[in-house]
C-alpha positions in Angstrom: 162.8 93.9 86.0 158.9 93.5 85.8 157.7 89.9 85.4 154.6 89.0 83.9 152.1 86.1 84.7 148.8 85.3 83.2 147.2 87.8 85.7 149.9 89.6 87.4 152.5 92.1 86.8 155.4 92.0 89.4 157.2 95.1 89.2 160.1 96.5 91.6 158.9 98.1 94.7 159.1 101.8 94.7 157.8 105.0 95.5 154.7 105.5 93.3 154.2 102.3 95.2 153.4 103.3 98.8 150.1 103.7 99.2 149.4 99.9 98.1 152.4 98.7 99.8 151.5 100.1 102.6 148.0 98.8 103.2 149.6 96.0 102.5 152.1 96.2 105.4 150.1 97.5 108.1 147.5 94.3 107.8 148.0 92.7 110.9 146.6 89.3 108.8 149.2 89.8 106.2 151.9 90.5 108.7 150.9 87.5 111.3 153.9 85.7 110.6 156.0 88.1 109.7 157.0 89.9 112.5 153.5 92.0 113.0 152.2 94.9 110.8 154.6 97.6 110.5 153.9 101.5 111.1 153.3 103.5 107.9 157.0 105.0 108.4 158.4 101.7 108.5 156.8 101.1 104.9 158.7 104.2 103.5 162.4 103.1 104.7 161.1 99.4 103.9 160.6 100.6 100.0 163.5 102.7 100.3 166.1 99.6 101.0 163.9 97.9 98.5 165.2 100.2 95.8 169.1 100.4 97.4 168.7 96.4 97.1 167.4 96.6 93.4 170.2 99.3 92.1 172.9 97.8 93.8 171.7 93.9 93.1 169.3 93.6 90.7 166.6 91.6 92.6 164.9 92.3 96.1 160.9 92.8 96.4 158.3 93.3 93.8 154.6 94.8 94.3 152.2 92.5 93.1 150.0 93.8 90.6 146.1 92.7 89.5 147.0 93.2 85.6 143.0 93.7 85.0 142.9 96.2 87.8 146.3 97.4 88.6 145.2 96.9 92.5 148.4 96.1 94.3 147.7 93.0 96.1 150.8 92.2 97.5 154.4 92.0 97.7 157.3 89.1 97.3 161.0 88.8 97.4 164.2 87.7 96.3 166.6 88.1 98.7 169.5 87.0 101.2 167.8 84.8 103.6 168.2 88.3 106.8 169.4 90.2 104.3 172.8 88.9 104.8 174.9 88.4 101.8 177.1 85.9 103.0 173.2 83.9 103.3 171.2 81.7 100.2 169.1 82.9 98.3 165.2 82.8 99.0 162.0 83.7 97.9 159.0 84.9 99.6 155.8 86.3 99.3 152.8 88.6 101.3 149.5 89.4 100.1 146.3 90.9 101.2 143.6 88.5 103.0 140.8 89.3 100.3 143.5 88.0 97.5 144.4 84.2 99.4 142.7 81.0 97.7 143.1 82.4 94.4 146.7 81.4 93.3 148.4 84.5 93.6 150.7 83.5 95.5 152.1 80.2 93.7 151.9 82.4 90.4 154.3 85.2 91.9 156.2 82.0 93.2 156.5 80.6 89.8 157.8 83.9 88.3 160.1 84.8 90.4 161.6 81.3 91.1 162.2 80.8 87.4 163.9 84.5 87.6 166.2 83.7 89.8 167.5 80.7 88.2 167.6 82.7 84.9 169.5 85.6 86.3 171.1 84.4 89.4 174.2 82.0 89.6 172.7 79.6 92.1 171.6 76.1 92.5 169.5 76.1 94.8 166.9 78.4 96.3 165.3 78.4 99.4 162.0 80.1 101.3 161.4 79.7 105.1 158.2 80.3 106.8 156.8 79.8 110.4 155.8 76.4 110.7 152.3 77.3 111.6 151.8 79.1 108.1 150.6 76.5 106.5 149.1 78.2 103.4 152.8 79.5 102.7 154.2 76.2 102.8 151.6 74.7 101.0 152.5 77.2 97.9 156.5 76.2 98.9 155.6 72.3 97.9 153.3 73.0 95.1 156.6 74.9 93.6 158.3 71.9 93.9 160.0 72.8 97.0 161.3 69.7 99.5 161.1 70.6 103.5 164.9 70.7 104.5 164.8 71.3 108.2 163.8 74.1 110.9 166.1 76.7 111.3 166.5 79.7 113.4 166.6 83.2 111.0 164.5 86.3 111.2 164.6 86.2 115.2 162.0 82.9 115.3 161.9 79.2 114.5 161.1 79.0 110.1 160.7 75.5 108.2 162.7 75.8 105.4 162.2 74.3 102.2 164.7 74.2 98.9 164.4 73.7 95.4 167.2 72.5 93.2 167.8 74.7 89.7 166.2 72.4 87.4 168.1 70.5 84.7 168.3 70.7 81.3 165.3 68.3 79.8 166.1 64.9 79.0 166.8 63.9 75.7 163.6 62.4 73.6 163.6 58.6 74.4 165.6 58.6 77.1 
């Protein structure tokens, strides 16, 4: 499913993606806390789980798109937190250097937090991030996002942070 926001276009990671994933993925600054860049091989299996993930769940990672440009900028997730189904669901995000300060990443946020409460049956949905990423958590608590505790996924220490589905609105006068 593509999402739209007032300047981005998220649309599943695939293929015709690589070459913009891929610089993505092999920026050692996009990758600092993620485990370190990743080899341009590991991009190509990386897209094609992506895609198993999308066909056989309807959700995993989306390329974020510049709408004016098309210029892939970046990439973000809904997923099992490790990929593990029995796990929550969380959100996440990566994008290139030249791209941070701009809002990028709280609009992909945005979009894909209020897809998953659309289309997912949850109640909750989480994100986790190394505690020294502050920018990342920063985007996690202007979403609305409370800090829940640290936890141990992904092989490293993460704060995680949850958001509740949001309620129906309040009647008027109420």
């Amino acid at each position: 499913m593509i999402l739209h926001t007032e300047r981005l276009r998220l649309e599943p990671c695939n293929a015709a993606h690589y070459d913009g994933l891929r610089v993505v993925n092999t920026d050692p600054e996009v990758m600092r806390f993620l485990g370190g860049a990743q080899a341009m091989e590991e991009t190509r299996a990386w897209i094609e789980r992506a895609e198993a993930r999308w066909a056989a769940l309807g959700y995993s990672w989306w390329s974020i798109i510049l709408t004016e440009s098309g210029r892939i900028i970046g990439a973000g997730c809904i997923q099992h937190i490790e990929n593990d189904p029995a796990n929550d669901i969380e959100i996440g995000w990566r994008l290139l250097p030249d791209t941070w300060g701009h809002g990028y990443a709280g609009e992909t946020a945005r979009a894909m937090a209020d897809f998953a409460f659309r289309e997912l049956p949850i109640t909750q949905l989480f994100s986790n991030a190394d505690p020294q990423n502050a920018a990342s958590i920063k985007v996690m608590q202007r979403l609305g996002m409370r800090f829940l505790e640290r936890r141990h996924y992904y092989g490293s220490e993460c704060a995680t942070y949850v958001m509740d589905r949001p309620g129906p609105p309040a009647a008027p006068g109420r």
